[in-house]
C-alpha positions as CSV (number, residue, x, y, z in Angstrom):
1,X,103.0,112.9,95.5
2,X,103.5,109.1,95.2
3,X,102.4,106.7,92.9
4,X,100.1,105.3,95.3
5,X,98.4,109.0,95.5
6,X,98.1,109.2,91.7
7,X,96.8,106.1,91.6
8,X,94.2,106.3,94.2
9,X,93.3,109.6,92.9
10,X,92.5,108.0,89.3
11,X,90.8,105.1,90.4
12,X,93.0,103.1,88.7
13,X,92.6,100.0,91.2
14,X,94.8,97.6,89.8
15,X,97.8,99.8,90.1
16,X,97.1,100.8,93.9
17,X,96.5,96.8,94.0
18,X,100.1,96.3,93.0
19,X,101.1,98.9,95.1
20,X,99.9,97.6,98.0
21,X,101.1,94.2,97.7
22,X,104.5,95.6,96.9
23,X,104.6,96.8,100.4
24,X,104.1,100.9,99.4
25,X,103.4,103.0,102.8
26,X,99.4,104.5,102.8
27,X,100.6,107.0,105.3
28,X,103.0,109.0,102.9
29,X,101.7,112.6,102.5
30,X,101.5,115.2,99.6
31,X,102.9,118.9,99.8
32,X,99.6,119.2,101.2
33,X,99.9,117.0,104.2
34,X,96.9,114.5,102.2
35,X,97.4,110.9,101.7
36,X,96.5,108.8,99.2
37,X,93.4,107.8,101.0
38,X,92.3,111.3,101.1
39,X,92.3,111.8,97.9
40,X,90.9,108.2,96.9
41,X,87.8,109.5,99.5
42,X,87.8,113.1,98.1
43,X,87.1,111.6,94.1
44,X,84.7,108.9,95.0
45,X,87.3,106.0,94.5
46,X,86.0,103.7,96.9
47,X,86.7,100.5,95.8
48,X,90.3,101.9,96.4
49,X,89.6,102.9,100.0
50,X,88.7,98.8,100.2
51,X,91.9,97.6,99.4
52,X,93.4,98.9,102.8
53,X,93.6,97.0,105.6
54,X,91.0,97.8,108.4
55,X,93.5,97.9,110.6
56,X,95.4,100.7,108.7
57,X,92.0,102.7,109.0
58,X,91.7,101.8,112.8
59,X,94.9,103.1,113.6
60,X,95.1,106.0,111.7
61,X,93.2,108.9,113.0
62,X,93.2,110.8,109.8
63,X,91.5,107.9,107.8
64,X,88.4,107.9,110.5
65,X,85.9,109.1,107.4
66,X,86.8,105.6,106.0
67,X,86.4,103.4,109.2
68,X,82.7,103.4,108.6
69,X,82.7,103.3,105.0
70,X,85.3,99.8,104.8
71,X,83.7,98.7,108.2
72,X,80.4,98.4,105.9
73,X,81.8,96.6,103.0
């Protein structure tokens, strides 16, 4: 697990803020095979699932339970 999946699990926002503007990768996977987004989706952190790039989503097959979640925001 990476800090990015911990802190899209919490909700803590400001950390996967950081995170992201540090240049982390969204498409690392637990021992699982779940990303960070997944588990942001899976505890109702949706604010966090906003903080990645619409392309990310688009291009990501896996992250298709997001596309029309961010596309609404």
């Amino acid at each position: 697990m990476t800090p990015l999946h911990i802190a899209a699990r919490g909700g803590q926002i400001d950390a996967c803020k950081l995170l992201l503007s540090k240049g982390c990768e969204t498409d690392q996977v637990d021992k699982q095979g779940r990303t960070a987004l997944y588990w942001a989706k899976m505890m109702g952190h949706f604010d966090v699932l906003a903080l990645v790039p619409a392309e990310v989503v688009q291009d990501n097959a896996q992250y298709d339970f997001v596309e029309h979640w961010v596309s609404r925001t």
